[in-house]
C-alpha positions as CSV (number, residue, x, y, z in Angstrom):
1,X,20.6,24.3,28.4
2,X,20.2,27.8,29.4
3,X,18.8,30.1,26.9
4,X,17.0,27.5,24.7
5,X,13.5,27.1,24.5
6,X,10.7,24.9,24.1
7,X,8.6,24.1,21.6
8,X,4.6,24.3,22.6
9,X,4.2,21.2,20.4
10,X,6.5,18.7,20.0
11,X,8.5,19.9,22.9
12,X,12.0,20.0,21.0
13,X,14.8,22.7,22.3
14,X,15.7,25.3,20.1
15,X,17.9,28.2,20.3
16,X,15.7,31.2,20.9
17,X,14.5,32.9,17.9
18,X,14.6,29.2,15.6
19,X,10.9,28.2,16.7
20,X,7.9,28.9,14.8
21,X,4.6,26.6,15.2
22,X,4.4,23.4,13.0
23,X,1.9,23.7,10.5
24,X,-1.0,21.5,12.3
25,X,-2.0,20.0,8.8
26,X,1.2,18.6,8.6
27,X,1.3,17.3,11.8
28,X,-2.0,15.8,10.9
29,X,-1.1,14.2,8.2
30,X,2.3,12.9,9.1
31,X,0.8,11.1,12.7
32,X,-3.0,10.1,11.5
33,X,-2.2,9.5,7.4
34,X,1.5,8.8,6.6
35,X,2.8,5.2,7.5
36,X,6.0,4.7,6.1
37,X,9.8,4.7,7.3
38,X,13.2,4.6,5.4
39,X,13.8,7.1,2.6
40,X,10.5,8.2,0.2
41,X,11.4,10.6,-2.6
42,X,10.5,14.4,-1.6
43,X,8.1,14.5,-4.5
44,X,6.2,11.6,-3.8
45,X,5.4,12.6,-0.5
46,X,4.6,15.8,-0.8
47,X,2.2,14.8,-3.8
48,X,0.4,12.5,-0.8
49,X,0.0,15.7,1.4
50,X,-1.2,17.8,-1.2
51,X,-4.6,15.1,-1.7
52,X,-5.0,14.8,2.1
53,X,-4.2,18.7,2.4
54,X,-8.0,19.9,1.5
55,X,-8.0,24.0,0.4
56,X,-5.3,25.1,2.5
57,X,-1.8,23.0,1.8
58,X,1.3,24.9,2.6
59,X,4.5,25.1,0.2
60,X,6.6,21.9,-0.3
61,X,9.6,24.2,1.1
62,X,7.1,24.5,4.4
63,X,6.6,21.0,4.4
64,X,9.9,20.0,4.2
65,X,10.4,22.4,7.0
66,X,7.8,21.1,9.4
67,X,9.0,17.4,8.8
68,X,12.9,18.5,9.6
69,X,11.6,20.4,12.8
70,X,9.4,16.7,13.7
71,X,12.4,14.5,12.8
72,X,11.8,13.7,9.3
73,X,14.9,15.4,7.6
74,X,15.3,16.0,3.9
75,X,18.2,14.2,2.4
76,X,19.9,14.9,-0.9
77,X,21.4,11.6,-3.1
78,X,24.6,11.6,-5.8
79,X,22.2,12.2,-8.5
80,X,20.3,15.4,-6.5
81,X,16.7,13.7,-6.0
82,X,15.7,14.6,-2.6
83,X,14.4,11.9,-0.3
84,X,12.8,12.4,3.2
85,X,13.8,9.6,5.5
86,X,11.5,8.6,8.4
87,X,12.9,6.0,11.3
């Protein structure tokens, strides 16, 4: 489409102005450490970044970000726990 652009790293179309770089730890971690699909609670997985993360982890709002912009979206249940859900 004209006017979008393209993401240097995953290569997703965006609107101009909506891309920012993906946090390379995350992408680390979600393609070399994290095997899992269907729905895992928010919590839980951000709990497995944080040990694989080392000194520099970014926020669990950033994470949740970076997995949303790589596919991983962050759903909400009837009860409000938040899952991420993988395919």
């Amino acid at each position: 489409m004209p006017g979008e652009v393209e993401c240097p790293q995953c290569h997703h179309t965006f609107e101009p102005g909506a891309v920012r770089p993906v946090d390379p730890g995350v992408i680390r971690w979600l393609t070399e450490e994290l095997t899992w699909s269907g729905q895992e609670p928010t919590e839980r997985t951000y709990a497995s970044y944080l040990y694989s993360a080392g000194d520099t982890p970014v926020s669990r709002q950033r994470v949740v970000q970076d997995l949303a912009h790589l596919g991983v979206p962050e759903i909400r249940d009837a009860d409000g726990t938040c899952f991420l859900v993988r395919k």
